[in-house]
C-alpha positions in Angstrom: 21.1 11.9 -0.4 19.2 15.3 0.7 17.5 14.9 -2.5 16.4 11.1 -1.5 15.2 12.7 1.7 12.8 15.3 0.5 11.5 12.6 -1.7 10.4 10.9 0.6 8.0 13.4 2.6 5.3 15.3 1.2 5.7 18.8 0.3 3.2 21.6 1.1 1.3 21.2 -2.1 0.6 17.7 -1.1 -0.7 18.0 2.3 -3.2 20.8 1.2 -4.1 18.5 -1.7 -4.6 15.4 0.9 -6.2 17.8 3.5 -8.9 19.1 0.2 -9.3 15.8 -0.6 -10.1 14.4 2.9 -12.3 17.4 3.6 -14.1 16.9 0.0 -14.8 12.8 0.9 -16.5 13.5 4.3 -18.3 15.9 2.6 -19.8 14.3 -0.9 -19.5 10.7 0.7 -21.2 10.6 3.9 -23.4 7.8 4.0 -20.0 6.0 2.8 -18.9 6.8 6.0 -21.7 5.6 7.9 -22.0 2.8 6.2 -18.2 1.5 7.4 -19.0 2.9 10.9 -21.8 0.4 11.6 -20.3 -1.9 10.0 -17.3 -1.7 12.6 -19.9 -1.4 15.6 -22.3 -4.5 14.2 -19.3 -6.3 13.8 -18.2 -6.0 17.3 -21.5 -6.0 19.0 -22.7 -9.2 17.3 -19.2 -11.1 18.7 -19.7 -9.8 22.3 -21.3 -11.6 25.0 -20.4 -13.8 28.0 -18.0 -16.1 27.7 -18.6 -20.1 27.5 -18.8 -22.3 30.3 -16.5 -25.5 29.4 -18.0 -28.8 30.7 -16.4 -30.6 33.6 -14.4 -33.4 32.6 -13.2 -32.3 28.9 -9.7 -31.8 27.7 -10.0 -27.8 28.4 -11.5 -27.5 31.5 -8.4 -26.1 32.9 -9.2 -23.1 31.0 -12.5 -22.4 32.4 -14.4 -21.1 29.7 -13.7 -19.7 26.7 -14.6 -16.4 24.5 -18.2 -16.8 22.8 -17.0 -15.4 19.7 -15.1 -18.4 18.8 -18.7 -19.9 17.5 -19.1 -16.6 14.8 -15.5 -16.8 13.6 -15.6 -20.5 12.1 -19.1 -19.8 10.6 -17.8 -16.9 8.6 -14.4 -18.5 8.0 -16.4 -21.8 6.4 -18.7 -19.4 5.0 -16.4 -17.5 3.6 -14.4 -20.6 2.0 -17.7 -22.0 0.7 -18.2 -18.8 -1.2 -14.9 -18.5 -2.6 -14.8 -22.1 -3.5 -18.6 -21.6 -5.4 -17.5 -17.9 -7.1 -14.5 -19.3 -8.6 -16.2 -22.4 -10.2 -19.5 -19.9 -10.9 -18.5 -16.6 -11.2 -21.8 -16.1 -9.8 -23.1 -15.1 -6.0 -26.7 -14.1 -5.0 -27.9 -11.4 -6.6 -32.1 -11.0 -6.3 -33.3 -7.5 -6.7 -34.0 -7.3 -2.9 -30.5 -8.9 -1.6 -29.9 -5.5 0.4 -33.5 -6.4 2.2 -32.7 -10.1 2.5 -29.2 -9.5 4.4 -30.8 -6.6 6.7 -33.2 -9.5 7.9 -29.9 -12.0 7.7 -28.3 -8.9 10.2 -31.8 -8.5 12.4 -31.6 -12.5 12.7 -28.3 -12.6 13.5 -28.8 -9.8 16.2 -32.1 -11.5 17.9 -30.6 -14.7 18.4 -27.7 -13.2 19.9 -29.4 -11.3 22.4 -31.6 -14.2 23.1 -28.5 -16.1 24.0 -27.1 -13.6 26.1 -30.1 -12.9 28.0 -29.6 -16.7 29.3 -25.9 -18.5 29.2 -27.2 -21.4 30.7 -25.3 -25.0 28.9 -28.7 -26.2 27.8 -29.8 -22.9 26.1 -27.4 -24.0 23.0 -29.9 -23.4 20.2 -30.0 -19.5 20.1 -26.0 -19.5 20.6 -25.8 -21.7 17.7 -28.2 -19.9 15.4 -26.6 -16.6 16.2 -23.1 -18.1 14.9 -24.6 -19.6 11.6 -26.7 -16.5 10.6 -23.2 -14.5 11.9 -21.3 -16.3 9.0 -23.6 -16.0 6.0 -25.0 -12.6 7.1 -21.2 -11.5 7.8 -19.8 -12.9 4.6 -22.0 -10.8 2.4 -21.7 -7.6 3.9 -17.9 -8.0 3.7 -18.6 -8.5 -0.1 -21.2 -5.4 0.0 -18.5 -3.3 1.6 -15.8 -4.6 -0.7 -17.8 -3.9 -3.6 -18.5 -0.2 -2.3 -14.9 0.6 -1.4 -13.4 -1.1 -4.5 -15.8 1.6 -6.7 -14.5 4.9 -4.7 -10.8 3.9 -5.1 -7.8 3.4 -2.5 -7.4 6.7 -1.6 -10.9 7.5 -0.8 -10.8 4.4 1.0 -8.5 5.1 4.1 -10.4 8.8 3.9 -14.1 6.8 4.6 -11.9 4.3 7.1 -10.7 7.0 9.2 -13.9 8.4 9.2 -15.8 5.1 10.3 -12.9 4.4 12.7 -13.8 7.8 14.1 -17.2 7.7 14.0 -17.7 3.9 15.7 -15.1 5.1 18.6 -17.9 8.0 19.1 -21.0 5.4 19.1 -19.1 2.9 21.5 -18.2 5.6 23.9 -21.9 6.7 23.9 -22.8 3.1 24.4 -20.7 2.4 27.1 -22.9 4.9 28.8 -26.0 3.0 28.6 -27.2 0.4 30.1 -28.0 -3.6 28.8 -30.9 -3.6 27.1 -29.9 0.0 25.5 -27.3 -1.8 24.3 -28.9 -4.9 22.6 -31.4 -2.6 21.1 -28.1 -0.7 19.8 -26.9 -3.6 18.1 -30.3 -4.3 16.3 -29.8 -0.4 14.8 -26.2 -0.7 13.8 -27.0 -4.0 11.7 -30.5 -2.0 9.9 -28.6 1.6 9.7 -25.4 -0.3 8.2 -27.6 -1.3 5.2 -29.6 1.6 5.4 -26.6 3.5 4.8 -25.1 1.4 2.2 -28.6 1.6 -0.4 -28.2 5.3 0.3 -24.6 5.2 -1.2 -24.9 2.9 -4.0 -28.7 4.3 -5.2 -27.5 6.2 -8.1 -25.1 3.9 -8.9 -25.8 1.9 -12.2 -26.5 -1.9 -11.4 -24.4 -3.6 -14.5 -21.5 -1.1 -13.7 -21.5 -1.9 -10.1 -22.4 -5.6 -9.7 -20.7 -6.8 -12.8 -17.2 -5.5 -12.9 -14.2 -7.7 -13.5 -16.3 -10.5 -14.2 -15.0 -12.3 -16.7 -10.8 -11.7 -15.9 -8.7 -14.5 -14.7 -9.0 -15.3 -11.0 -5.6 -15.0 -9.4 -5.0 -16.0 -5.3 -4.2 -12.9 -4.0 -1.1 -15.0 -1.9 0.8 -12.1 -0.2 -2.3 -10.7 1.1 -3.7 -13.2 2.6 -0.8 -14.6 4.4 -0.8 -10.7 6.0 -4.3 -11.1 6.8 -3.5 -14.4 8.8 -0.9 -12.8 10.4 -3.0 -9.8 11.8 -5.6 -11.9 12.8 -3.4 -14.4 14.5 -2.4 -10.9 16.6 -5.3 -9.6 17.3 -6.6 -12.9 18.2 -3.9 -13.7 21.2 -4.9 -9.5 22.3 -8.6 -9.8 22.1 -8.8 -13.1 24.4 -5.9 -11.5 26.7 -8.1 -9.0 27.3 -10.0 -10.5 30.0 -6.9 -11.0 31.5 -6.0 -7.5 31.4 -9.0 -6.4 33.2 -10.1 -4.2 29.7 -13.7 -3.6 28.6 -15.0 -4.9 25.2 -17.3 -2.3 24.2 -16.1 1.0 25.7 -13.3 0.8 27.4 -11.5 4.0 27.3 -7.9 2.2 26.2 -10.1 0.4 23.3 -11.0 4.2 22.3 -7.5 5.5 22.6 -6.4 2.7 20.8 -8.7 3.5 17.8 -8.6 7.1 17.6 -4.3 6.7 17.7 -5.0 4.1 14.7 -6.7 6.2 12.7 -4.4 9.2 13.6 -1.6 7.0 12.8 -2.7 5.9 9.4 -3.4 9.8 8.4 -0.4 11.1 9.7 1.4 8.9 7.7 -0.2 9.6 4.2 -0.3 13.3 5.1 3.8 13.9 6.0 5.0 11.1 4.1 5.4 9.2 0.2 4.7 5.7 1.3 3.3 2.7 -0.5 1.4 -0.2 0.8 4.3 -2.2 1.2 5.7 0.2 3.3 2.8 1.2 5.0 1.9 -2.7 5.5 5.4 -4.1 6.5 7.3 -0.4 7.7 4.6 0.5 9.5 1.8 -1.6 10.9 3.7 -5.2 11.5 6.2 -2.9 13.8 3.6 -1.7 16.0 2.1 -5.0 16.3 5.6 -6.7 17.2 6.0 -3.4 19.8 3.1 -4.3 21.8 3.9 -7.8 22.1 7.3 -6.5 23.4 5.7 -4.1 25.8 3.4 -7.4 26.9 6.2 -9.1 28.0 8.4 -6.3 30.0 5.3 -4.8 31.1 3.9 -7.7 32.8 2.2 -5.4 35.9 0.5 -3.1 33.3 0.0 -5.8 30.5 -3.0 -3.0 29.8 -0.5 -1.0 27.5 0.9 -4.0 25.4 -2.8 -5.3 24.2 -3.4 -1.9 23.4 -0.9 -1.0 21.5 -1.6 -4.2 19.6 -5.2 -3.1 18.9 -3.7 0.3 17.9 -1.7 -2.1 15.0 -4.3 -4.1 14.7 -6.9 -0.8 13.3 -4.3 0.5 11.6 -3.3 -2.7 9.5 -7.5 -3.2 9.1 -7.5 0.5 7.7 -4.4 -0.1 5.3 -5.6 -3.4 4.2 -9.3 -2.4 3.3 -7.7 0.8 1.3 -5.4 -1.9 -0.2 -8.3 -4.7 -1.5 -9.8 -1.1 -3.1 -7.0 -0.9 -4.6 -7.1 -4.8 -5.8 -10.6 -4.0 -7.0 -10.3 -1.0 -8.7 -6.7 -0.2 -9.9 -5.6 -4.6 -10.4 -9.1 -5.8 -12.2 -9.8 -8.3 -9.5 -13.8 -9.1 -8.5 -15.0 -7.6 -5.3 -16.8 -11.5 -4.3 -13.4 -13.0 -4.8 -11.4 -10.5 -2.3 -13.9 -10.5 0.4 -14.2 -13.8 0.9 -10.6 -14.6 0.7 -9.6 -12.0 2.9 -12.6 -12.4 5.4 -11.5 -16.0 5.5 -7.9 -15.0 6.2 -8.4 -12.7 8.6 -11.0 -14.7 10.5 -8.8 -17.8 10.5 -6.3 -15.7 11.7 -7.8 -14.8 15.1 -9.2 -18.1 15.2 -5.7 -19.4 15.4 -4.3 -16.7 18.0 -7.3 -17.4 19.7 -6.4 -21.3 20.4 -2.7 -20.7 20.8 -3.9 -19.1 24.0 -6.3 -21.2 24.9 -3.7 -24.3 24.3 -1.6 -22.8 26.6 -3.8 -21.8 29.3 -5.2 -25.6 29.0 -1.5 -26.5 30.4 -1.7 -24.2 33.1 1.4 -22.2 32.3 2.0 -19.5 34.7 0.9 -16.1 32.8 4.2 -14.9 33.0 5.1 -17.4 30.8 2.3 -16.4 28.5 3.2 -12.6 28.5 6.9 -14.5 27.6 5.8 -15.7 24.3 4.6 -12.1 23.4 8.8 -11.7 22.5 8.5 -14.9 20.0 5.5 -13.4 18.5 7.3 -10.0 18.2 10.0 -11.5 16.4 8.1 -13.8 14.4 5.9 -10.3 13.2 9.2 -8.9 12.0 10.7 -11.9 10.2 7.0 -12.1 8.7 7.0 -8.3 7.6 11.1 -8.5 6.0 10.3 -11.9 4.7 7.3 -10.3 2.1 8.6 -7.1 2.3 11.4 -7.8 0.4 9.7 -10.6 -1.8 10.5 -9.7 -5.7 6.9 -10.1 -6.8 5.6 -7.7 -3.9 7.6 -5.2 -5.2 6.4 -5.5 -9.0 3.1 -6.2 -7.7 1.2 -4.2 -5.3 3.4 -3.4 -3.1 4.6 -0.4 -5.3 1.2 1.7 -5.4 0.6 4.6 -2.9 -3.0 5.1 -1.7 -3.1 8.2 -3.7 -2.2 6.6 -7.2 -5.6 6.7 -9.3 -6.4 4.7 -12.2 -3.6 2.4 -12.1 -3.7 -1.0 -14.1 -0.9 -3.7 -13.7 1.3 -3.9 -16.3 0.0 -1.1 -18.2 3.1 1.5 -19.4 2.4 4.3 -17.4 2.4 2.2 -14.2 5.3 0.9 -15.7 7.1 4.5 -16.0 5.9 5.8 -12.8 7.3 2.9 -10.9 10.8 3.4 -12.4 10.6 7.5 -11.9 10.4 6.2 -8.5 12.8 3.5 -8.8 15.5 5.6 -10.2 14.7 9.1 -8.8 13.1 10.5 -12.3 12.5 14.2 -12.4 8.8 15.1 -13.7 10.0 15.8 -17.0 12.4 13.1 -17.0 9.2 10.8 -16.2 7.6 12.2 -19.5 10.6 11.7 -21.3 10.8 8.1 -20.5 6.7 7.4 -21.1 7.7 9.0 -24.9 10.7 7.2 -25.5 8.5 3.7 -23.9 6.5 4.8 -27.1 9.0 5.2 -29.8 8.8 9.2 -30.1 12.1 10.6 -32.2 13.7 13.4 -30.6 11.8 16.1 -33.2 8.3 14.4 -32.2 9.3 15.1 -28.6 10.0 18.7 -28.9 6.8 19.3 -30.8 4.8 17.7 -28.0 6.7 19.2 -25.2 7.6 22.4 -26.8 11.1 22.6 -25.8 14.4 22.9 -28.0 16.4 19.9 -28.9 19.0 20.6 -26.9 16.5 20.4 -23.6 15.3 17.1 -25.1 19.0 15.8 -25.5 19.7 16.5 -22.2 16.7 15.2 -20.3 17.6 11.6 -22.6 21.2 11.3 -21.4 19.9 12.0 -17.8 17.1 9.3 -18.2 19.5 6.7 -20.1 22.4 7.0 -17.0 19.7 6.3 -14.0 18.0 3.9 -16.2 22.0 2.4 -17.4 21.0 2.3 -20.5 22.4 3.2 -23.8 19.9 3.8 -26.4 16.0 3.8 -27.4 16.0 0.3 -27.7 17.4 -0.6 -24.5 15.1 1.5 -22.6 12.1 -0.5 -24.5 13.5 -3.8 -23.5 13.9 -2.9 -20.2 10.4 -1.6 -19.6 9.3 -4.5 -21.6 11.3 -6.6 -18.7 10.0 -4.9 -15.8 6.5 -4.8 -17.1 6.4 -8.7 -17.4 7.4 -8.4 -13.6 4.3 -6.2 -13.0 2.6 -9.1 -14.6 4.1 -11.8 -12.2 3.4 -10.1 -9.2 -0.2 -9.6 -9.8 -0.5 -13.5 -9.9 0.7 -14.0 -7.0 1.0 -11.0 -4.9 
C-alpha cells in the first residue's frame, strides 16, 4: 500500500527533471510561447463587444439581448465541420507558399470589421457584425490548425510547458489592457492577430516544410470519439459561465477574478504534473471535470456572491483547455493522427459546446425563471459533470487508449511493444528492472541472452521472471506473449475510438 502511495507522487529526481525541463522550453522555445499567448488574447478580443439588441416582438425578447459572440461561434463551428468533412474525403487543406500572409490579412479582416461594428451597435449596421463573424470562422479555423500543427511537433509535454507560459503571458497583456482605454484597445486587438502569426513563422522558420506540413498523411482517419464528447462538455460549461457573467457583474477583458482565475489554472495544471504521476485520464476526468462541477456547486449555494462560482468554473475551464491542447499533441505526435483532422474536430466540439451552454441560458431566461432558479440548475449541471467524467473515465477503450499516457511519455506509438510494457509496469506495479525483463521476454530472449544483455547472473534473472510472471499471473514465456499480444490489440481498439 505505502509502496502504491509513493508511486503515485513524483520523487525529487522528477521535479528537478520537470523544473529543467520547464526552465529549458521558456528558454529555447520562446516565440512558441508567444505565439499561444496571442493566440489566447486574439481569440478573446475578436468575441468581445456589446451585446445584441433582440427585436421587439420575437420569441426571445424576454431576454433582452444576447452575447455578440454567438455570431463567431457558429461560423467557426460550420467552418470547422466543412473542413473536417473536405480533409477526410481530400486529405488536402490550403497550402500556398504564402498561407501564413493570407491568414494574417484573414486575422486583420476579421479585427477591422469587428471594431467597425462595435464602434456603432445600431440594428441596421448588420453588415460589419456579419462580416466580422464569417472572416472569425475561416480565419479562426486555420489558426487552430496552425497551432495544432506547431504543438503536435514539440510533443505533450512541451505542450502544457508553452500553455502555461501563454496562459501566463495573455493574463499579463489583459491586465495591461484593462488599463487602457477603447481605442488602445481595438488597436490591441489588431496587434495580437499580426504578432500571433508573426510569432508562429518565427517558430516554424527552420522547420522543414515536407516534415512539418505532411506528417500522418496517408494513415487511417479515426474519430477521435472520447475527445470530442469532453470537448462538448467543457464548452457546454464554459458556455453557461461566460453568458452568466454579465449577470455576475464580471469584466470580460480584465477583470481581476478572470486573472485570478487564469493564473490558479495554470498553477493548477503545473502543480499537478510537478508533485504528482498522473495521466490524461486522470488529469482530464480526476482533475479538471471536478473543478468544473465545484463551481457549479458554489453557483448554486452562493447565490449573493455567484462571482466565485463562475470563476472557479473559468479556473476548470483553463485548466481542461491546457490539458486538452497538451493531449491533441499528444494525438499528433505520439498516436499518428493529422494535425487538420484534430483541429477541426475539436474546434468544432468545443465551439458547439459553448454554443449549447450558451442557449440553455438563454432558453431559460426567455421563460423568465427567477435567477435563483437558474443558479439551481448549476447542481444538475454539477452532477451531470461527474457522471460525464466516471462514465469515460472508466470506459475500457479510454484506458487502452489515451487515457494511459502521462504528458511526460515521449515517443510513444499505439500499440507498439514498449508502450505495451510500460503500461503493464504501471498496471501491475513493475520494478525498472522488472519492466526490462518483461520488454525481453515480449521479445523471446532465453534466460542466457538476458544475462548477457543485462549483465547479471542467472539467478538475478530467475528471480526478476518469477516476480514478473506472479503480478502478470502468468506461468510461462508463452503466456506472457499472449497476454501482451491481448492487451496490445486493446491499445489498438482504443485508438479507434478513443
Amino acid at each position: 500500500m505505502r509502496d502504491s502511495i509513493i508511486r503515485f507522487f513524483n520523487q525529487h529526481p522528477d521535479r528537478m527533471r520537470i523544473c529543467t525541463s520547464f526552465v529549458q522550453t521558456a528558454r529555447t522555445q520562446f516565440f512558441m510561447g508567444l505565439t499561444f499567448c496571442f493566440y489566447l488574447v486574439w481569440t478573446l478580443l475578436c468575441c468581445v463587444g456589446p451585446e445584441l439588441a433582440v427585436p421587439e416582438g420575437s420569441p426571445l425578447a424576454q431576454v433582452g439581448s444576447v452575447p455578440s459572440w454567438l455570431g463567431p461561434l457558429f461560423c467557426i463551428v460550420v467552418t470547422s465541420g466543412v473542413v473536417a468533412a473536405y480533409y477526410r474525403r481530400t486529405r488536402r487543406i490550403p497550402e500556398s507558399s504564402q498561407r501564413l500572409v493570407v491568414l494574417a490579412g484573414a486575422l486583420v479582416a476579421t479585427t477591422f470589421f469587428h471594431v467597425l461594428w462595435s464602434l456603432d451597435t445600431r440594428a441596421e449596421n448588420w453588415l460589419p457584425y456579419v462580416l466580422a463573424s464569417l472572416f472569425f470562422g475561416g480565419a479562426g479555423t486555420f489558426l487552430r490548425i496552425e497551432m495544432n500543427r506547431l504543438l503536435g511537433w514539440v510533443g505533450t509535454q512541451q505542450t502544457i510547458y508553452l500553455g502555461i507560459i501563454g496562459m501566463f503571458l495573455s493574463t499579463l497583456v489583459f491586465a495591461l489592457l484593462a488599463r487602457l482605454p477603447g481605442p488602445c484597445l481595438y488597436a490591441a486587438t489588431f496587434l495580437s492577430g499580426v504578432l500571433a502569426i508573426v510569432f508562429l513563422w518565427l517558430s516554424i522558420r527552420d522547420i522543414s516544410r515536407s516534415r512539418y506540413y505532411r506528417r500522418n498523411t496517408e494513415i487511417k482517419l479515426h474519430f477521435p470519439l472520447k475527445f470530442v464528447c469532453t470537448s462538448v462538455v467543457q464548452g457546454c460549461a464554459v458556455g453557461i459561465m461566460y453568458l452568466g457573467v454579465s449577470l455576475a457583474g464580471m469584466g470580460a477583458v480584465g477583470d481581476v477574478r478572470h486573472l485570478a482565475a487564469n493564473v490558479s489554472a495554470a498553477v493548477l495544471l503545473f502543480a499537478c504534473i510537478m508533485f504528482m504521476r498522473l495521466d490524461f485520464n486522470r488529469l482530464v476526468y480526476k482533475v479538471g471535470f471536478p473543478v468544473l462541477a465545484l463551481g457549479f456547486v458554489l453557483l448554486t449555494f452562493l447565490q449573493d456572491n455567484v462571482a466565485i462560482g463562475f470563476s472557479v468554473i473559468l479556473l476548470g475551464f483553463c485548466y481542461l483547455d491546457l490539458v486538452l491542447w497538451s493531449l491533441g499533441s499528444c494525438l499528433i505526435k505520439s498516436m499518428g493522427l493529422p494535425a487538420p483532422w484534430i483541429a477541426t474536430c475539436l474546434g468544432a466540439a468545443l465551439y458547439s459546446g459553448m454554443l449549447i451552454g450558451s442557449l440553455m441560458v438563454i432558453s431559460m431566461k426567455a421563460v423568465a425563471f427567477p435567477p435563483g432558479i437558474l443558479y439551481g440548475w448549476g447542481s444538475l449541471f454539477a452532477c451531470f459533470l461527474l457522471m460525464t467524467a466516471l462514465f469515460l473515465s472508466n470506459s475500457n477503450n479510454l484506458k487502452y487508449g489515451w487515457g494511459t499516457v502521462r504528458p511526460g511519455d515521449e515517443g510513444l506509438v499505439t500499440g507498439d511493444l514498449d508502450t505495451v510494457v510500460q503500461f503493464l509496469a504501471k498496471e501491475h506495479s513493475l520494478t525498472n528492472r522488472e519492466a526490462e525483463i518483461l520488454l525481453l521476454l515480449a521479445k523471446g530472449k532465453t534466460r542466457r541472452a538476458m544475462c548477457e544483455e543485462l549483465c547479471v547472473s542467472a539467478d538475478t534473472i530467475k528471480t526478476h521472471v518469477k516476480n514478473v510472471y506472479r503480478k502478470l499471473s502468468v506461468h510461462s514465456q508463452q503466456q506472457t506473449i499472449d497476454y501482451i499480444d491481448f492487451v496490445k490489440e486493446k491499445f489498438e481498439a482504443g485508438s479507434e475510438t478513443s
